[in-house]
N, C-alpha and C positions, 0 to 999 in steps of 0.2 A: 578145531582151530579157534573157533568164536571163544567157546569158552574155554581155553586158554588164557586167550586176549580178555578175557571179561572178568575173569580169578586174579591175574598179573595187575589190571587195573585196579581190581580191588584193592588188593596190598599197596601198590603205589599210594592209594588214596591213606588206607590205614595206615601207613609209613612218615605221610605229610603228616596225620592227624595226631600221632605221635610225637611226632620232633616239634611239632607246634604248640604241643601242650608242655612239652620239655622246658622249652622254651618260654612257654608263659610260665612255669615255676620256677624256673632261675632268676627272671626279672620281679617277680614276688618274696622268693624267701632268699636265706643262705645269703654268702658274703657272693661282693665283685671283684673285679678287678679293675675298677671305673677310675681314671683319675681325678676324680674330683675329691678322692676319699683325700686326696693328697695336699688339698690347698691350707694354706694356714688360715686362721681366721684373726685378725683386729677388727677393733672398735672402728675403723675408716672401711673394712670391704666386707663387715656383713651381709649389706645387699647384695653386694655382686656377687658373694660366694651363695647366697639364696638362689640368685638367679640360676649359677650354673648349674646347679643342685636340681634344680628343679627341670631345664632341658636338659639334662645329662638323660641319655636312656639306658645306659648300663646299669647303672646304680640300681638293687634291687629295691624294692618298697618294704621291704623290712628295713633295711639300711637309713631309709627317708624316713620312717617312722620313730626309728632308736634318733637320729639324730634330731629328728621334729622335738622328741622329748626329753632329749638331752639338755637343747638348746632352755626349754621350757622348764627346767631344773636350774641353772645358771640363770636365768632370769628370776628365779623365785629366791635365787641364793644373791645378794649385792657383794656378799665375800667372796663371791667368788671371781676368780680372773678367767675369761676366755682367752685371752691374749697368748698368739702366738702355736696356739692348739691348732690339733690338725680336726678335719671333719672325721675323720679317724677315730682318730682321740676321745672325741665327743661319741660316737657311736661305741667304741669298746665300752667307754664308762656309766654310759645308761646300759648296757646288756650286763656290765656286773653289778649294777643297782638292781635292774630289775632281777637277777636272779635271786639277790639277797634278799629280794624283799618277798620270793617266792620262797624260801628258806623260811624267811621269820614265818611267814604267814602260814605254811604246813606244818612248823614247830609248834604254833602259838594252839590250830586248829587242836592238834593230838594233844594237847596239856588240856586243853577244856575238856576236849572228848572224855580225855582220862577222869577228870573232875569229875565230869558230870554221871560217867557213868559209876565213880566209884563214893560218892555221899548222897548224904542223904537234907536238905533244911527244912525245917517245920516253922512254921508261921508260929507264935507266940504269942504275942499281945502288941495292942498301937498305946502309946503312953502320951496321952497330948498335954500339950506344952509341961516339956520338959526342961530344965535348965543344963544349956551341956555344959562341960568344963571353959570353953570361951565365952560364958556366961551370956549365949544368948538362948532363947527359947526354941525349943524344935517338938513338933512331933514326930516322937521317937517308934520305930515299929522295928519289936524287935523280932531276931530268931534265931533258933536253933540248927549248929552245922554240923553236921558227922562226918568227919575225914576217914575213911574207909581204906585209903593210899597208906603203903608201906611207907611214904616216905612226908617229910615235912610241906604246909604249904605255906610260901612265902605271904604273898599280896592276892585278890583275887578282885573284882570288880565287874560288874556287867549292870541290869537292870532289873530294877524293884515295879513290881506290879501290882496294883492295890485294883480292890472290887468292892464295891459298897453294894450290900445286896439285902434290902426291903419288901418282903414280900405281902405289907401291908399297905405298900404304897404302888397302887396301880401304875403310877406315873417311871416306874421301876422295870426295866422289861426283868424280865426273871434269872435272866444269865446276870444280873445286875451292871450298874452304872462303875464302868472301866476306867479308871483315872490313867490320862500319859504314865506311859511308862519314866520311870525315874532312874535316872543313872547311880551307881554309888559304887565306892570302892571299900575296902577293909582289907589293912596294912598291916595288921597281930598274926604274927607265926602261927599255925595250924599243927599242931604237932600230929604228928602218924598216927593214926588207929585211936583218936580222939576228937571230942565235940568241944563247940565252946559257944555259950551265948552272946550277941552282940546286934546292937543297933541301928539301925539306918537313919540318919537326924533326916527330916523335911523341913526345913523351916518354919517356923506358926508365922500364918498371917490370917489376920483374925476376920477377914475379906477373902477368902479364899473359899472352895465349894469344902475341901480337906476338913479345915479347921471350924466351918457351919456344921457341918456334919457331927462332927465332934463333939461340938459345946450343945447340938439341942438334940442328938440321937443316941450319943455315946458311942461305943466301940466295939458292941455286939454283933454289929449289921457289918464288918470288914472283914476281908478277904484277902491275904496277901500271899506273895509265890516273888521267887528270885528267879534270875536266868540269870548264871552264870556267861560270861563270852571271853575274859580274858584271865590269865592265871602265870603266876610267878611262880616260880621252884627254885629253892636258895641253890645260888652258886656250887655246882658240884664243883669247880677248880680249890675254891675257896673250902670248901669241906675238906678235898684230897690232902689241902696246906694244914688244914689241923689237925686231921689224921696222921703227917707226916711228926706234926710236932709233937703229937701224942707220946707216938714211936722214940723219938729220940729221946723224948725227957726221961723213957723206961729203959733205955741203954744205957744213960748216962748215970740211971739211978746202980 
């Protein structure tokens, strides 16, 4: 009989500890049923719609979150109008921001990935002060891209990584002297299963460690490497549309 009573007890206990943990993931994730989602909000009862927001204990803290950030989005936005929205409202439209921007951001990662794993760039030569076509002076470093992709690439940009590397100069550790990485973009169509040479401007300034380097060591002792992080791919809608016109003008022919 004891243990009966002492098994029975158990469960009771594991039963509590159960519906209590139920209970703490409802009030964490997933939607409510809380009326607060229902208040409208103006520019006169922001605070008070905060306040109930915040003792409401239905309201999940997912809920409090999306709207924490929603709010925090209309504030970053002056175009925008809260007026008359419901707390609701503000919650659905940060959960379809933030999905979209989980969208773009697993779109964007698979186009680098793709990039990266399917070219090739070779470092080339650093060209100091050069004159670009807006007629100011850059050190230009250029390189060599191989598009390896079946298919075109639009725009691509990430960061340029230089190394100056002396190994007659002690003061040099041996992995040599790492300049910040440097941002750049390059906006020339990449055609499929083709290379093209092109250059990164730095600007010369003739006080800079880049540009000393330059003018009393030369250009032998650098080292340079790109990382790819962000990549364009021309509009497939906009291809489909010329594809289509292709079609028609050989029907019509």
């Amino acid at each position: 009989m004891f243990k009966i009573t002492k098994i029975f007890s158990l469960l009771m206990i594991f039963g509590v500890l159960i519906l209590t943990s139920s209970c703490q993931k409802s009030q964490d994730h997933g939607s409510s049923n809380s009326a607060v989602l229902n208040l409208e909000l103006t520019k006169n009862n922001l605070r008070e719609v905060a306040n109930k927001v915040y003792n409401d204990q239905t309201i999940t803290t997912e809920e409090v979150q999306l709207f924490s950030a929603g709010l925090a989005t209309y504030v970053a936005n002056p175009d925008s109008s809260l007026d008359k929205k419901k707390v609701k409202d503000i919650i659905e439209f940060q959960k379809n921001r933030n999905r979209q921007n989980a969208l773009d951001g697993m779109k964007n990662a698979c186009n680098v990935l793709a990039v990266r794993l399917n070219s090739t760039s070779q470092f080339l030569q650093i060209q100091p002060v050069a004159i670009g076509p807006d007629s100011i002076k850059y050190n230009q470093v250029w390189f060599r891209f191989k598009n390896d992709l079946d298919e075109d690439i639009e725009a691509m940009g990430g960061e340029l990584v230089l190394v100056y590397v002396d190994p007659t100069n002690s003061k040099i550790p041996a992995s040599g002297y790492r300049f910040n990485p440097l941002p750049f973009t390059y906006k020339t169509l990449v055609k499929a299963k083709s290379q093209v040479d092109f250059p990164i401007n730095i600007p010369h300034n003739e006080k800079e460690d880049l540009s000393i380097l330059l003018r009393t060591k030369g250009t032998n002792f650098f080292r340079a490497g790109i990382q790819i992080n962000q990549v364009i791919f021309p509009d497939a809608s906009k291809a489909g549309k010329n594809e289509e016109k292709k079609d028609d003008k050989k029907e019509s022919k």
